[in-house]
C-alpha positions as CSV (number, residue, x, y, z in Angstrom):
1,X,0.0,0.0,0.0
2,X,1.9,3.2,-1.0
3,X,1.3,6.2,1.8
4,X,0.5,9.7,0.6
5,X,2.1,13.1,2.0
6,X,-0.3,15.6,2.3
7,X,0.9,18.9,2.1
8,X,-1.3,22.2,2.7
9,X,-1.1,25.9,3.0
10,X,-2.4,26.5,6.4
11,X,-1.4,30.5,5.9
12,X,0.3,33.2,3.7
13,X,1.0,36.8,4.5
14,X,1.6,39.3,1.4
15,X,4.3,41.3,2.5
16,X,4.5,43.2,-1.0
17,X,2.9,41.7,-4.5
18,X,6.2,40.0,-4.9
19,X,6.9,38.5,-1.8
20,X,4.9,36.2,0.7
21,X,5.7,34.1,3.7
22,X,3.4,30.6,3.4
23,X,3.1,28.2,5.9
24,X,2.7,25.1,5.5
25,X,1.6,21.9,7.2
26,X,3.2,18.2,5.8
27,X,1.6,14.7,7.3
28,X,2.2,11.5,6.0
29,X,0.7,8.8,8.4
30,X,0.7,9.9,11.9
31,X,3.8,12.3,11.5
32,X,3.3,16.4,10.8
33,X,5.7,18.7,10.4
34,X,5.4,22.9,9.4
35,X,7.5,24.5,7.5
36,X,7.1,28.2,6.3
37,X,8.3,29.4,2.4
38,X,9.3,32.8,2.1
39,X,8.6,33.6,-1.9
40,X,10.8,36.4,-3.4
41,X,9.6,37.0,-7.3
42,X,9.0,33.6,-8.1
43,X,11.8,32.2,-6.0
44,X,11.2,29.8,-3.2
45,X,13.1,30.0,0.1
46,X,12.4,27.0,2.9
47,X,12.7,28.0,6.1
48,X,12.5,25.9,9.9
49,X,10.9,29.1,11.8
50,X,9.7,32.6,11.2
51,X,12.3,33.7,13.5
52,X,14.8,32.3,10.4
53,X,13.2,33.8,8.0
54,X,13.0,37.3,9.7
55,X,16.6,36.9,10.1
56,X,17.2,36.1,6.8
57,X,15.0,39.3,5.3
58,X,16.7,41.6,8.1
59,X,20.3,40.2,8.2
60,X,20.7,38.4,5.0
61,X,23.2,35.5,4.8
62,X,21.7,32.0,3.5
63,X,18.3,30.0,3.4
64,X,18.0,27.0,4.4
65,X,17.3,25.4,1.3
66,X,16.6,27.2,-2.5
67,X,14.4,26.5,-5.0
68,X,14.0,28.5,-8.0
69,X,10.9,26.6,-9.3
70,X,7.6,25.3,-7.4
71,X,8.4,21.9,-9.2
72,X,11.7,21.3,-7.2
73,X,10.0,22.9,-3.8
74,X,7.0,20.4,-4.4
75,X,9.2,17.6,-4.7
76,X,11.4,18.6,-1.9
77,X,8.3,19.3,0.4
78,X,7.0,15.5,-0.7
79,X,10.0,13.9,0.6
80,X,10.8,15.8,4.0
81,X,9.0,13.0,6.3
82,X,9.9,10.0,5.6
């Protein structure tokens, strides 16, 4: 029997028209994890907490993982619970 992720936008906050902050819930089977995506003109950044990603926007330096499409951020986000 093959077990399905489930991944869904529990939030997102429009901080300008070309940047949001989504969070986002993943299950698969009895394990859940959030995660929030801070979107920069069509370019995905993954993030563990707000508190990273407010660093990030303030302080710059690096995200915690890059995507530059939805495809490879989907795929990522799939995969994340085992």
């Amino acid at each position: 029997m093959k077990v399905l992720t489930m991944i869904k936008q529990i939030d997102c906050t429009y901080l300008s028209p070309n940047k949001t902050i989504e969070e986002i819930l993943i299950t698969r089977k009895e394990a859940r994890r959030t995660v929030y995506v801070y979107n920069y003109k069509g370019i995905s950044f993954r993030f563990s907490s707000i508190d990273n990603i407010n660093s990030f926007i303030k302080n710059g330096g690096e995200a915690e993982k890059h995507f530059l499409t939805e495809g490879e951020l989907d795929k990522y986000l799939v995969k994340i619970i085992p």
